[in-house]
N, C-alpha and C positions, 0 to 999 in steps of 0.2 A: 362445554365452552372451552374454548383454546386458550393456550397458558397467555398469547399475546391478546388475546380480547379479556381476559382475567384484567391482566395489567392494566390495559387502556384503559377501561372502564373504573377500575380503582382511580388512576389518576386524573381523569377526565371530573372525577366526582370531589379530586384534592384540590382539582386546578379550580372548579366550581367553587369550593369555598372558601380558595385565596380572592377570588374576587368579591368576598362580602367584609374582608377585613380593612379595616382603615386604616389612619396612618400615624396612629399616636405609636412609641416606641413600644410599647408591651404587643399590640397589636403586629407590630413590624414583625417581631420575634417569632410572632407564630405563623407569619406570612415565610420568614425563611425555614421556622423547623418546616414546614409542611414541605417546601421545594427539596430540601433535604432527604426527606421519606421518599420521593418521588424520583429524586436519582438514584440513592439505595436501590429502590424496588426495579429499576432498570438495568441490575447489573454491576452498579461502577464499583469497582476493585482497588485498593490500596495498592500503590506502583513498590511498594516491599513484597505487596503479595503475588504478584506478577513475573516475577526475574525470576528466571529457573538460572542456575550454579549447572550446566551442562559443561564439563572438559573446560570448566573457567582458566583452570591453570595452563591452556592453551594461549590464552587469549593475547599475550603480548608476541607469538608468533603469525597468528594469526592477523594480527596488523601488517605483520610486514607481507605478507603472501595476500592480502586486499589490496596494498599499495604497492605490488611487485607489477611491472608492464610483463614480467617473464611467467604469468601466471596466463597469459595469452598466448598461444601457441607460435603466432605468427603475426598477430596485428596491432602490436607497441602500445597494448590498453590495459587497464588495472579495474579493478572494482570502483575503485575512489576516484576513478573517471567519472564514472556516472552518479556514485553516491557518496557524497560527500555536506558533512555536519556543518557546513557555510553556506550551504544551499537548501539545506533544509531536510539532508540525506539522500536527497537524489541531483539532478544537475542545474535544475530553475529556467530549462528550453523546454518548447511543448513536447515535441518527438527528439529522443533519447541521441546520442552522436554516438556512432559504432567506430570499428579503425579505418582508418586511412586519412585522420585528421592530428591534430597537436592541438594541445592546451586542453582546457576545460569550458563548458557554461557553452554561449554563444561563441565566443573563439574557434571552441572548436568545430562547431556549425558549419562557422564560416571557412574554416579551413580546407576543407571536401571531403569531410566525414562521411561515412555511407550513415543513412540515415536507417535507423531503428523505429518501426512507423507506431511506437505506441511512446507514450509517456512515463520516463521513467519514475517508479514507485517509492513513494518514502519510505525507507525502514525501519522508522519507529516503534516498537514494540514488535517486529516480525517472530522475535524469537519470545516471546513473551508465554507467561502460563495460557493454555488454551487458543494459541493463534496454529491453528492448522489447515488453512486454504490459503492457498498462495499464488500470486500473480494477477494480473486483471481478470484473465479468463478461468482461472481454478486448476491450470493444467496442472495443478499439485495436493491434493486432496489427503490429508491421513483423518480417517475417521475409527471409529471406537474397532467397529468392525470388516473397514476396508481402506484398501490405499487405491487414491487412484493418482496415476503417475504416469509418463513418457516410459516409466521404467517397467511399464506391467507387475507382474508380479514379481519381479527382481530390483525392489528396489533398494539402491545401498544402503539405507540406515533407516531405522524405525522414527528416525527425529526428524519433523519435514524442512526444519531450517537444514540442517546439512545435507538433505536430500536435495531442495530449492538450490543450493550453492553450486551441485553439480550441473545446473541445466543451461546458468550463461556463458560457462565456461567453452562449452560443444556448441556454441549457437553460431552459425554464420550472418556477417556483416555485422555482429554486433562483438563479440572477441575473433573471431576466426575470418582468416581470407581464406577464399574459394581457389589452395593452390591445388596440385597434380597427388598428395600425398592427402588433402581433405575429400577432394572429389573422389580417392579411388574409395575411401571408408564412409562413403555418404551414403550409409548406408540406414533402414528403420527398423533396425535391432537394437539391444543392448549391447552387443559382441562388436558392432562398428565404434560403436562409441566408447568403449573399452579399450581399444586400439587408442584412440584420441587422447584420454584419459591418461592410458603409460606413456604416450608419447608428451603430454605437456608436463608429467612428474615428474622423465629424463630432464626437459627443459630445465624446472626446478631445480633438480640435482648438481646441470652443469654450470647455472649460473647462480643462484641464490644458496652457494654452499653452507653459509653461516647458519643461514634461516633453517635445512634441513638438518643440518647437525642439532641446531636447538629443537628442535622440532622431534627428531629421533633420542635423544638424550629425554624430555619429557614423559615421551613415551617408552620407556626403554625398551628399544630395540635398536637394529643396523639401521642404517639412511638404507642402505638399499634394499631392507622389506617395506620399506615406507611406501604407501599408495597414494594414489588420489583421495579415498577416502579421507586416510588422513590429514591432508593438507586443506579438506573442506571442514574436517570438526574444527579443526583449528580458527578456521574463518568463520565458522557457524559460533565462535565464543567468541572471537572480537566485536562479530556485527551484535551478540547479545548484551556483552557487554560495553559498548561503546552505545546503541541506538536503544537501550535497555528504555521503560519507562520510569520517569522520577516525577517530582513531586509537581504538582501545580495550583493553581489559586483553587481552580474548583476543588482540589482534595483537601488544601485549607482550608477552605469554607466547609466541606464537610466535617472536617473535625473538628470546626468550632475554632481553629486558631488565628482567622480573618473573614470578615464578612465581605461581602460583591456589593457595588453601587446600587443603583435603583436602574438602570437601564441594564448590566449583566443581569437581576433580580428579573426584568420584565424579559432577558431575553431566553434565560433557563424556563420562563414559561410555556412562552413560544417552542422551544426547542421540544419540551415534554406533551406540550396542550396543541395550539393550532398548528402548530409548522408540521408535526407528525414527523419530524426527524428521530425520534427516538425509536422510531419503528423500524428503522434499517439500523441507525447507529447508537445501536445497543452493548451491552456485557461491557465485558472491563477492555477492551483494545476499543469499544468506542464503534463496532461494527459488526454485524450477524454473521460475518464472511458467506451472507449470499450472494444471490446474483438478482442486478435486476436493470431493464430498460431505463435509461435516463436520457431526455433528448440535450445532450452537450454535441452542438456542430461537429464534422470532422474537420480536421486541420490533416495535412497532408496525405500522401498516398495511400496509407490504409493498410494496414494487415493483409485484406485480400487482394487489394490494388484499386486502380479506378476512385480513390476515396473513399474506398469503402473497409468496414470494419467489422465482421459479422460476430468481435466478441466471444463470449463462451462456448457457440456451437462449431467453432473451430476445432474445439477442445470434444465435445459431445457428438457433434452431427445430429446434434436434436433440433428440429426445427422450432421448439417451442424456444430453445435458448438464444436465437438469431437476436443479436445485439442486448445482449446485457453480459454486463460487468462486474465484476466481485466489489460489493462495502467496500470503500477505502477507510482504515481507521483516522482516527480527527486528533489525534496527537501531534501536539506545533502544527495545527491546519492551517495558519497564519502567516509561516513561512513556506510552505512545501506549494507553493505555486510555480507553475500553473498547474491547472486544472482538467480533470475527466480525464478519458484512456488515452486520449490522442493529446492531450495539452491546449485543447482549443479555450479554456476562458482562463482570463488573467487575472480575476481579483476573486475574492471570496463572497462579495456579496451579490456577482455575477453568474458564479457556481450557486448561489442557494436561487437565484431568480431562474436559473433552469431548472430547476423541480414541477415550476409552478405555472412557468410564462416563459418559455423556449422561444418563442418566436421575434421576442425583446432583444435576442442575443443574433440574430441571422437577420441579412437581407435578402429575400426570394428573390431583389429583383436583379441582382448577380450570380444566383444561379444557375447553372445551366438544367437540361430537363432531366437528366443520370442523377447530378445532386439535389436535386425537387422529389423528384422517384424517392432515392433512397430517404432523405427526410422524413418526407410523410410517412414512409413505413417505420421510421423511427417512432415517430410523433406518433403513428399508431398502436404500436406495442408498448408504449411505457404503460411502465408499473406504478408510476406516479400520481396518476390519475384517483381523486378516491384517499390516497397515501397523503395527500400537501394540499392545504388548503390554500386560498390566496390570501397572500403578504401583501399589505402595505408599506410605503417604502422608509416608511419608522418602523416596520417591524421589522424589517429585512437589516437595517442600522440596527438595531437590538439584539439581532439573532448574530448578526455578527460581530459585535461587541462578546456576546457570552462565548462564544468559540475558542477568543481565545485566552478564556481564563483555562483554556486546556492546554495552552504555552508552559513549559517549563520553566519555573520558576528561575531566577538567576541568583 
């Protein structure tokens, strides 16, 4: 028997005899120790035990080179364009605004951003203990015994967040314009991007002199053996320490130093028992970093174009992988809207109502026959099936109540 049918069946057998307990106060107590066992046994980690101390002492240059636009080679964007802790770590628009726009959020939308056709990702716990898949489609993988990477077997750092930091930096329309000096190095090597790499370091050098001199002084060395690499640990210890995980009701409630309502109570059941959410979002970041089919509509052009989005087999060329998406972790899930790879649902308890009942969220009858096609081959590959039972629309109010006792505390 499989370690996840182990589980389930444990808990399916706890959730069984929360339901024979009443509601006098002694009885309560044992209805919470038991949900408590059942999160335990799913994983969830103490946000102390989570924070890896990676090049921390970076971490305050590191800010500046996230909020530098000169960390873009050429197209007047910064990190904390797109991810930024007032928005939930990423921007709060469905599909992501790359350069050729101003301002942030929708502003810059509207300004004539090139548009980045996936949704940009919250970074909550990215660098956390045990987060090693990275992106919607996985193009970043460090596992026990392999890396899978844009970088093949050269990939700059054993640590996948500062690996991760190198790849929006070289991305066109999203930092990079397609000028005469990117098109000659557009190249599917690592030795083109290499070229990109020293040239945006120069950048750094000639304008953000303060930031490199701080930077090369920590490190002690010259500003001029200072790489790219470097300038990404650095950011790889801000984004740790600034989107690190902390503490929240549900880890107070497990330790016993505050209790949940009776509808977070009923919706931590849900979440373990019928909703079958803890089956993908599991361990301590809240998510298996698998992949799987979820029918969330497309919202604009699509990764492949046409509105379409083929997901991790972009990354694979597996056909089995054709539209699924990597776990998003559920840390502050309550603010990190919208929703799915592309940003097509806006509330959170419109995200859980596509696990169950996709077709709640779409009208066929504005479709055309391209996005009817690709749908139902959506609707036919989920993983959901089997996975989510059907919610009521009190349970769905429940479940999304208990979510966000995974709001950081204030």
């Amino acid at each position: 028997m499989s370690r996840f049918m182990r589980l389930n069946t444990k808990t399916l057998l706890l959730l069984y005899i929360l339901s024979l307990v009443g509601i006098v106060n002694a009885e309560e107590t044992s209805r919470e120790r038991l949900i408590k066992t059942i999160i335990l046994e799913n994983g969830f980690t103490y946000s102390k035990e989570l924070y890896l101390e990676v090049d921390a002492h970076l971490s305050a240059e590191g800010k500046g080179f996230f909020e530098s636009k000169h960390l873009s080679l050429n197209g007047e964007i910064a990190c904390v364009t797109c991810h930024n802790a007032k928005s939930g770590s990423s921007d709060g628009i469905p599909n992501a605004a790359g350069i050729g726009g101003y301002g942030k959020g929708i502003d810059r939308l509207y300004s004539g951003a090139k548009i980045v056709p996936r949704n940009s990702l919250a970074l909550w716990g990215v660098g956390s203990k045990g987060f090693n898949t990275l992106f919607w489609d996985g193009k970043l993988i460090f596992l026990k015994d392999k890396t899978i990477s844009q970088f093949g077997s050269t990939a700059p750092s054993s640590d996948p967040l500062i690996t991760a930091v190198h790849l929006p930096a070289v991305e066109i329309r999203e930092t990079l314009e397609e000028d005469s000096f990117i098109a000659q190095h557009k190249k599917e090597n690592a030795a083109g991007s290499e070229i990109i790499y020293n040239a945006i370091t120069a950048n750094l050098k000639k304008n953000e002199p303060d930031l490199m001199s701080s930077l090369a002084a920590k490190k002690n060395m010259s500003i001029a053996d200072i790489r790219f690499l470097d300038v990404a640990s650095a950011i790889a210890a801000f984004i740790r320490d600034e989107f690190r995980i902390k503490k929240t009701r549900l880890e107070a409630f497990v330790l016993s130093e505050e209790g949940l309502t009776k509808t977070e109570l009923r919706g931590a059941e849900i979440f373990y028992g019928k909703g079958g959410c803890s089956s993908c979002h599991s361990g301590g970041n809240f998510t298996d970093q698998k992949f799987y089919t979820v029918p969330f509509p497309q919202l604009g052009f699509g990764k492949n174009g046409f509105g379409i989005d083929y997901g991790r087999y972009n990354a694979t060329f597996n056909p089995i992988d054709l539209y699924k998406f990597r776990t998003p972790s559920l840390y502050n899930v309550e603010i990190t809207s919208p929703y799915g790879h592309s940003g097509s649902v806006a509330t959170l308890s419109q995200a859980i109502v596509a696990h169950f009942d996709p077709l709640k969220l779409v009208d066929i009858s504005q479709y055309d026959s391209l996005q009817r096609h690709e749908f139902s081959k959506v609707m036919t590959k989920s993983d959901m099936v089997g996975k989510v039972n059907y919610l009521t629309e009190d349970e769905v109010s429940a479940l999304t109540v208990f979510l966000k006792t995974l709001s950081f505390k204030k």
